[in-house]
C-alpha positions in Angstrom: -22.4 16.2 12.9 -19.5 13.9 11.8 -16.2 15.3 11.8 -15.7 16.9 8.1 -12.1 15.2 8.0 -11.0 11.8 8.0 -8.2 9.9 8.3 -7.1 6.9 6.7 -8.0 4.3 10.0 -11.6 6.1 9.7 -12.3 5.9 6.7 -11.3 1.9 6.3 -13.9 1.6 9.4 -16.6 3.4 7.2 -15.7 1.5 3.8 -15.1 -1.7 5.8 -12.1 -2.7 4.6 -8.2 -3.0 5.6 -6.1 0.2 6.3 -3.8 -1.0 3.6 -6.3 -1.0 1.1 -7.6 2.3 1.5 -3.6 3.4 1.6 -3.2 1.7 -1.6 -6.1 3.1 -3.3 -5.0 6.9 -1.8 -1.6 6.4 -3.7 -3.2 5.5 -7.0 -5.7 8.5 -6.9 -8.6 5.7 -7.1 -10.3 7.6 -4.1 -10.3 11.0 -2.8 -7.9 12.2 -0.8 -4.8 14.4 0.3 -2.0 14.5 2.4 -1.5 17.0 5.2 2.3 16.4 6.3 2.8 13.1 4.9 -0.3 11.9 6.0 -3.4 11.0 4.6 -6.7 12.7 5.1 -10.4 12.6 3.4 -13.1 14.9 3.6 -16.2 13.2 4.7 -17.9 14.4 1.7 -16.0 13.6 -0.5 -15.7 9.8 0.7 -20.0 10.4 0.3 -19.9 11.7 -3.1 -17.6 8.9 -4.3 -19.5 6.4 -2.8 -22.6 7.2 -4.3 -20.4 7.2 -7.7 -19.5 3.8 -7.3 -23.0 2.6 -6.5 -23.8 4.0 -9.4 -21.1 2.5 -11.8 -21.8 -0.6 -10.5 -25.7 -0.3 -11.6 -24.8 0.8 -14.7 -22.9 -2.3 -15.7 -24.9 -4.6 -13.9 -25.3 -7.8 -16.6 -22.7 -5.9 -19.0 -20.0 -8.6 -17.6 -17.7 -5.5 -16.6 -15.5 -6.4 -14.1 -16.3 -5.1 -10.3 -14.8 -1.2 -9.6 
């Protein structure tokens, strides 16, 4: 079972993208996520559960010419 916290190195891994990025995206509340002593963390479900809202954002506006989330 994978650890039900995450921090901010693991979940850039998972999401495959920079460590800055996810930071960024932390700071502007665009993702889940809190801060235990300055630093942040993610629950792994969370992370899951937003995922699976993005895929699903990006289905609905599929041909709509939105712009990517």
């Amino acid at each position: 079972m994978p650890d039900p916290i995450l921090t901010l190195p693991e979940v850039a891994v998972l999401l495959k993208v920079a460590e800055k990025t996810v930071y960024t995206m932390a700071q502007k509340g665009q993702i889940p996520a809190f801060k235990v002593r300055g630093q942040w963390r993610f629950k792994h479900d969370d992370i899951d559960a937003w995922i699976d809202d993005q895929k699903a954002a990006a289905k609905a506006n599929i041909g709509k010419g939105a712009p990517d989330v």
